[in-house]
LOBAKE-690295 format. One record per residue (C-alpha): x, y, z. Coordinates in Angstrom, 1 decimal. Example, Ala and Ser with C-alpha at 12.3 -4.5 7.8 and 13.67 -1.06 7.14 Angstrom:
// LOBAKE-690295
xx: 12.3	yy: -4.5	zz: 7.8 .
xx: 13.7	yy: -1.1	zz: 7.1 .
***
This chain:
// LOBAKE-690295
xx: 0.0	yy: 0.0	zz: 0.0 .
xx: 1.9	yy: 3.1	zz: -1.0 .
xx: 2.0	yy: 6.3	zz: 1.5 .
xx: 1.8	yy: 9.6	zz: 0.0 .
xx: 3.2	yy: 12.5	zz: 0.9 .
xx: 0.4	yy: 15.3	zz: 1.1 .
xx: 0.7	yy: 19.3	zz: 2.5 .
xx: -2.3	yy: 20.7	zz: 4.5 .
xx: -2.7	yy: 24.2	zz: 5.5 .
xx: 1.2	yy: 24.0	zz: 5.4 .
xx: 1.8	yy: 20.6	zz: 7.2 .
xx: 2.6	yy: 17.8	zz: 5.9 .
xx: 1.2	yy: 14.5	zz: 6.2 .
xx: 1.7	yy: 10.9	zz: 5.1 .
xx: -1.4	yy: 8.8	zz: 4.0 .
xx: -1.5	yy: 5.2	zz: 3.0 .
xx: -3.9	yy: 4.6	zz: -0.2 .
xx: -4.7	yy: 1.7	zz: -2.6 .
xx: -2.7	yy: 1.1	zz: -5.7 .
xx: -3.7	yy: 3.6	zz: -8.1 .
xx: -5.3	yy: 6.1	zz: -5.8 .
xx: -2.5	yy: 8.2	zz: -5.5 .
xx: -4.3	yy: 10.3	zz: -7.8 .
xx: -7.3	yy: 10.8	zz: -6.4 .
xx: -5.6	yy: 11.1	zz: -2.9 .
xx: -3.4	yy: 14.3	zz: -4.0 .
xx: -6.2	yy: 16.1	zz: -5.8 .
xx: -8.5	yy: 15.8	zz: -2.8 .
xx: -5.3	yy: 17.1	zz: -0.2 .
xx: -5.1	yy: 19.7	zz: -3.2 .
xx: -8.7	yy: 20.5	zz: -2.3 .
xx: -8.1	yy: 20.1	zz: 1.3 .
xx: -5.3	yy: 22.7	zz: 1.1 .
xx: -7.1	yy: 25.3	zz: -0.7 .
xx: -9.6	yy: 25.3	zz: 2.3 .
xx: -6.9	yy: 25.5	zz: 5.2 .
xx: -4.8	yy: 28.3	zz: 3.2 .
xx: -8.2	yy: 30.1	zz: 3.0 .
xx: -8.4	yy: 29.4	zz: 6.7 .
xx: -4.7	yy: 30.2	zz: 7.6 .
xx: -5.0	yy: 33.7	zz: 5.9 .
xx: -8.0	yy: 34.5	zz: 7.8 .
xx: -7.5	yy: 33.4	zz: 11.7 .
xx: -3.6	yy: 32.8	zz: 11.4 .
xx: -2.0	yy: 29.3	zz: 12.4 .
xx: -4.0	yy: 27.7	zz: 14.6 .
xx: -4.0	yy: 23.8	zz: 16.1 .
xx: -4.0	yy: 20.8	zz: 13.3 .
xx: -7.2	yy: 19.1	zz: 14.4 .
xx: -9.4	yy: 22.8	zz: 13.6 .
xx: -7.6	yy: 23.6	zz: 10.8 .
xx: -8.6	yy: 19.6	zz: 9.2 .
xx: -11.8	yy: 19.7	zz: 11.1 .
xx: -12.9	yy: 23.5	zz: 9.5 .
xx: -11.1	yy: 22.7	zz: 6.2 .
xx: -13.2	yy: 19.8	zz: 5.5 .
xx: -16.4	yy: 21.4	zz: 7.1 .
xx: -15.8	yy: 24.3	zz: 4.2 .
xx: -15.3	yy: 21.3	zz: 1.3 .
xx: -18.8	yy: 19.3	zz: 2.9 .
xx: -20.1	yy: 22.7	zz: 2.5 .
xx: -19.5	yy: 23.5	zz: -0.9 .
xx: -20.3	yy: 19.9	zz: -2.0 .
xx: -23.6	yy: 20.3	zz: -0.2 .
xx: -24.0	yy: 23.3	zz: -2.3 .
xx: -23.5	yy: 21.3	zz: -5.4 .
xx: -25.6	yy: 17.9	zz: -5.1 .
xx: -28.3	yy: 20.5	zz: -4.3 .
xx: -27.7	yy: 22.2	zz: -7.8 .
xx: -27.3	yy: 18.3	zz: -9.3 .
xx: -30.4	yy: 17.2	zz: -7.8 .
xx: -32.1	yy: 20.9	zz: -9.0 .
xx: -31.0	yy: 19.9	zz: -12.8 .
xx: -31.4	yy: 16.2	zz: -12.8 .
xx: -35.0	yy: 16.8	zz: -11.7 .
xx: -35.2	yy: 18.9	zz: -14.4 .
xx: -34.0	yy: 16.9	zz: -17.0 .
xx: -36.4	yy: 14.4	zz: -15.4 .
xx: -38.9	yy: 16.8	zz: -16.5 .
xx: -37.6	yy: 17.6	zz: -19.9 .
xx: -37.3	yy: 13.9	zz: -21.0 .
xx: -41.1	yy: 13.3	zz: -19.6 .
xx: -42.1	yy: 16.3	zz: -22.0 .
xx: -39.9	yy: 14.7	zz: -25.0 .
xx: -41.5	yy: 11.4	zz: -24.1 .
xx: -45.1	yy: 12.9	zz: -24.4 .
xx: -44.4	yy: 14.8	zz: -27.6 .
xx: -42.9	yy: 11.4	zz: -29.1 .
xx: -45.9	yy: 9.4	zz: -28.1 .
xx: -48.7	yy: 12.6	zz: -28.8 .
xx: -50.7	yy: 11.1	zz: -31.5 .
xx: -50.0	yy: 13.0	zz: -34.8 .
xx: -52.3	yy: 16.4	zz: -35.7 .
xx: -55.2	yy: 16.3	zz: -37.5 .
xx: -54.2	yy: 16.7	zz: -41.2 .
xx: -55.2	yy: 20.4	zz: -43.0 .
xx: -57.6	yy: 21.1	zz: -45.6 .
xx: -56.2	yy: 23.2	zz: -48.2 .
xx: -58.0	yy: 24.6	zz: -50.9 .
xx: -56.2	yy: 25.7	zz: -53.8 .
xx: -58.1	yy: 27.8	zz: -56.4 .
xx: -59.8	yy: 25.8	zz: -59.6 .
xx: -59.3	yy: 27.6	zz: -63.0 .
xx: -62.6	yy: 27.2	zz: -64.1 .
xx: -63.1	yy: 25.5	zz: -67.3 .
xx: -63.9	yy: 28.3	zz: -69.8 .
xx: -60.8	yy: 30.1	zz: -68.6 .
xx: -59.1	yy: 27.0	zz: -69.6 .
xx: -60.5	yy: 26.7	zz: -73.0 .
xx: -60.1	yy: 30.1	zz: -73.4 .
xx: -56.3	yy: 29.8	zz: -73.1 .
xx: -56.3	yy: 27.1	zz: -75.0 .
xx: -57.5	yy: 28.4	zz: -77.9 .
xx: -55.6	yy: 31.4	zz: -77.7 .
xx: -52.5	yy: 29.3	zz: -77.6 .
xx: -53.9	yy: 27.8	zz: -80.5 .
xx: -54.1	yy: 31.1	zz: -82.8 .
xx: -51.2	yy: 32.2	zz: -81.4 .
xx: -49.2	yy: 29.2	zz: -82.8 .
xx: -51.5	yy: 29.6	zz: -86.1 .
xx: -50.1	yy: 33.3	zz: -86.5 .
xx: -46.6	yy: 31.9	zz: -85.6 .
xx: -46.8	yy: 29.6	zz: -88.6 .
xx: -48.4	yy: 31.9	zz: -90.9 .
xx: -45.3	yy: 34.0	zz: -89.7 .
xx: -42.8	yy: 31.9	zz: -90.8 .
xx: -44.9	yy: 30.7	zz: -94.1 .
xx: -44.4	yy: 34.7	zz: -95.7 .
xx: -41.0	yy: 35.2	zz: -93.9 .
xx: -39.8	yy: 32.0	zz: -96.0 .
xx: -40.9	yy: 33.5	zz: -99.3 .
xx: -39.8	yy: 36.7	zz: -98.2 .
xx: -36.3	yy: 35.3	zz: -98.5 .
xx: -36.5	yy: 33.3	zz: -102.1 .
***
């Protein structure tokens, strides 16, 4: 089991840990440390047991403070994925009538014979242009 060499509020300390958690172990006496230096700037040096026992009272705090926020967006992602869930299984909307205008039929045949003389002009057109030319 190795030991660890870790600095507190200016101390240091040696602390036994499982393979692999040295790791861990440093970044939370990291943690630990930025709490007593806090505390050691304020008050001054003052006996080892306080300084641990009001350095890890501030990091309880502040990890209080932040499972309340991750319970505050986990319940609302709770509520979020509910609301996905009902829009996924909402049945689909009633389909929309559209009307679109009808061209009424004389209009239509009206076109269409216009069309028709138009092309019957064209041709006529290119009938006298053609003799035009010889």
């Amino acid at each position: 089991m190795p030991e660890v060499e870790v600095e507190i509020g200016g101390r240091m300390f040696e602390v036994a840990c499982q393979d692999g958690e040295e790791h861990y172990l440093k970044a939370a006496a990291r943690m630990l440390n930025e709490e007593a230096s806090v505390l050691t700037a304020q008050i001054g040096r003052i006996p080892e047991p306080r300084m641990l026992l009001m350095a890890g009272l501030m990091l309880a705090d502040k990890t209080a403070g932040i499972q309340d926020k991750l319970r505050a967006l986990e319940d609302r992602m709770a509520e979020k994925e509910a609301e996905l869930d009902q829009l996924r299984n909402a049945p689909a909307p009633e389909p929309q009538q559209i009307e679109v205008p009808v061209v009424p039929q004389t209009v239509s045949d009206a076109m269409a014979e216009i069309a028709a003389r138009a092309e019957s002009l064209a041709d006529q057109l290119d009938g006298e242009g053609g003799r035009e030319r010889a």
